[in-house]
C-alpha positions in Angstrom: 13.0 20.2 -11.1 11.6 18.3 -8.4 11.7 18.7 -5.0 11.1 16.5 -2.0 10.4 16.7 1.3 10.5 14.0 4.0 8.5 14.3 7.7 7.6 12.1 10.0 10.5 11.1 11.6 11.5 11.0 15.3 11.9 8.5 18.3 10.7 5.3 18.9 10.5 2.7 21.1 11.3 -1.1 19.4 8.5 -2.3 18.4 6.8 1.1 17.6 5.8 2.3 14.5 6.1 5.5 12.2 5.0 6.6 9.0 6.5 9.2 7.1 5.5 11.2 4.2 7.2 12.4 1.4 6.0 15.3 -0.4 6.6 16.0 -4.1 6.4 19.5 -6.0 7.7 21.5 -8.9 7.6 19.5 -12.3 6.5 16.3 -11.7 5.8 14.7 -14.6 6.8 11.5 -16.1 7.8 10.0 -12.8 8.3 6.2 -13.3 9.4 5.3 -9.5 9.8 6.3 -6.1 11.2 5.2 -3.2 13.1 5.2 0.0 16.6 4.7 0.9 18.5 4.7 4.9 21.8 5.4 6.0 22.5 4.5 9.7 25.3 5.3 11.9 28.6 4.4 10.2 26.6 2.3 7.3 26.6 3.1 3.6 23.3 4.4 2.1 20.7 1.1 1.0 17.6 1.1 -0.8 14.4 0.2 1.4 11.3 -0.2 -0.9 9.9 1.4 -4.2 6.9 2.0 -6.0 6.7 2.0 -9.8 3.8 4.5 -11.4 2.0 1.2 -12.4 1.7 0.6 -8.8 4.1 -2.3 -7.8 6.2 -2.2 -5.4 9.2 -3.9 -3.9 11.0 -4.1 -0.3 14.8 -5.1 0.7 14.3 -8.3 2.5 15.4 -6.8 6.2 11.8 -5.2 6.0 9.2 -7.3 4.2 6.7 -7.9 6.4 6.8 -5.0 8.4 7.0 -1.7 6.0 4.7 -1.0 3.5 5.1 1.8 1.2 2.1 3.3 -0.7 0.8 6.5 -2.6 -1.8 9.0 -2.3 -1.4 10.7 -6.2 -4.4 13.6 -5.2 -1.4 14.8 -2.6 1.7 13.9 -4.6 2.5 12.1 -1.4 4.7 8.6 -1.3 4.2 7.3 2.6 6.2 4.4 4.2 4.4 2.9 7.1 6.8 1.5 9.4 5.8 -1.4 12.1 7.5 -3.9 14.5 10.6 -1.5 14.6 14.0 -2.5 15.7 17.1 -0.9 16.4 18.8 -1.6 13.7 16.2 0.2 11.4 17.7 3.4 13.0 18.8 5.5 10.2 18.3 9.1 8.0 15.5 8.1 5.6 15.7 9.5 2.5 13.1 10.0 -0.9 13.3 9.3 -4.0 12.1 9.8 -7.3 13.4 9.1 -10.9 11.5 11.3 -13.4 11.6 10.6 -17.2 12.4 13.1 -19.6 13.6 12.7 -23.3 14.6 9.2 -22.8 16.8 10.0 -20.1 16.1 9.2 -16.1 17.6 12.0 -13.4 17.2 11.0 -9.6 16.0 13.6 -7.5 16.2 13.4 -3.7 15.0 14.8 -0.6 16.8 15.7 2.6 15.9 13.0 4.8 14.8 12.3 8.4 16.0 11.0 11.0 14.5 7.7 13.2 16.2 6.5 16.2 14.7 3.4 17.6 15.9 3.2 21.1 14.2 2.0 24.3 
């Protein structure tokens, strides 16, 4: 099993930035991608960017240009770096990984965090 924990979250100003972590532990092997999806207020869940274990990685077009997400593999740590924010990026962020095993992919999640962008 793997388990994932977000940080990082919080309040912003528009414009601001935040980075938040995401921490992985217990069996991680085999993990082929992670990422992060948001949910705002009264919005269904949507993917934000990914990172594939051979390094590429991929944004939803709302954020190109202003998040980047990257990995530090020494800490089992997936980061998203957030700039230029705007309201509208106000949401519950959540990790993700898919993990591998026996020819079969399982999504594992974390519990999110919350970012408000609000003047």
């Amino acid at each position: 099993q793997v388990q994932l924990v977000e940080s990082g979250g919080g309040l912003v100003q528009p414009g601001g930035s935040l980075r938040l972590p995401c921490v992985a532990s217990g069996y991680i092997f085999n993990i082929k991608l992670m990422g992060w999806y948001r949910q705002g207020p009264g919005k269904q869940r949507e993917w934000v960017a990914s990172l594939s274990d051979g390094g590429s990685t991929n944004y939803t077009d709302s954020v190109k240009g202003r998040f980047t997400i990257s990995g530090d593999s020494a800490r089992n740590t997936v980061y998203l770096q957030m700039n230029a924010l705007k309201p509208e990026d106000t949401a519950v962020y959540y990790c993700t990984a898919i993990q591998r095993t026996r020819g079969i992919n399982y999504d594992h999640w974390g519990q999110g965090t919350q970012v408000t962008v609000s003047s």
